[in-house]
C-alpha positions as CSV (number, residue, x, y, z in Angstrom):
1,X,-52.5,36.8,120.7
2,X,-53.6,39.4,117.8
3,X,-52.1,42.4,118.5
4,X,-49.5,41.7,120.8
5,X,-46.2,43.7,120.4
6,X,-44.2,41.9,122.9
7,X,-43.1,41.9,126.5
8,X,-44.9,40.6,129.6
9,X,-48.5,39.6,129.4
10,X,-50.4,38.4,132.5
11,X,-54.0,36.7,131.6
12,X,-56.6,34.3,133.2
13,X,-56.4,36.1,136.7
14,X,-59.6,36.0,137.9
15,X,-60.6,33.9,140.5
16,X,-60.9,30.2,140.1
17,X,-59.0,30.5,136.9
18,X,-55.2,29.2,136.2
19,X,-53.1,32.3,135.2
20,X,-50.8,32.1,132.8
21,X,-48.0,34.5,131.9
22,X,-46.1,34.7,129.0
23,X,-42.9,36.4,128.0
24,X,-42.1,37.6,124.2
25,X,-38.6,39.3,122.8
26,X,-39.3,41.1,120.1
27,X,-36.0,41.7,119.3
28,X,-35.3,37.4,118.9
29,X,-38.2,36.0,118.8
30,X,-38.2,34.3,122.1
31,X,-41.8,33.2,123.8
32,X,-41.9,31.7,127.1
33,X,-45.2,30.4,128.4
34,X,-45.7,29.6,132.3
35,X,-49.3,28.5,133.5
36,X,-50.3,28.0,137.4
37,X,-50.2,30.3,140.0
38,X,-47.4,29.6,142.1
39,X,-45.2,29.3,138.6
40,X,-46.3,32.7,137.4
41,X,-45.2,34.1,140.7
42,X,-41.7,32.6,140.6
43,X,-41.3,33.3,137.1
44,X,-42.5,37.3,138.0
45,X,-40.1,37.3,141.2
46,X,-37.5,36.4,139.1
47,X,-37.7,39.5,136.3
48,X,-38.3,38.1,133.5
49,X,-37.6,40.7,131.0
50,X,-34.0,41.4,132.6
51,X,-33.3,37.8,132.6
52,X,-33.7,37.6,129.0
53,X,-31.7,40.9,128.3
54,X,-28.7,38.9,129.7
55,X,-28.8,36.1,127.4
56,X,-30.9,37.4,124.9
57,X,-28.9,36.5,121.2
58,X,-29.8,39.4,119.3
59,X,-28.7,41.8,122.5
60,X,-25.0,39.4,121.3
61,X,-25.1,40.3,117.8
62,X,-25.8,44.6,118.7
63,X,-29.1,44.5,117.5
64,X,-30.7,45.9,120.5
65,X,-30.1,48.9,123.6
């Protein structure tokens, strides 16, 4: 993923195709990949990028808002 600077990015959405969504910190380094479409909705429902904020180790050490 050239280019990418990091968040939530939603790909392989058009029809007959499996999305896929994934999830990058920036700030840690975290990726999270999630493929199918009843996955991607759960994992969307859910918030991802809060989520991470809670837990995120680098949020621990100061490093980030």
């Amino acid at each position: 993923m050239t280019g990418w600077l990091g968040g939530l990015q939603i790909s392989r959405t058009e029809r007959g195709q499996t999305p896929i969504a994934d999830f990058l910190c920036t700030a840690c380094g975290t990726h999270r990949r999630i493929a199918g479409r009843d996955r991607v909705a759960d994992f969307l429902r859910d918030n991802p990028t809060t989520a991470h904020r809670a837990t995120c180790p680098a949020n621990r050490k100061g490093t980030t808002r």
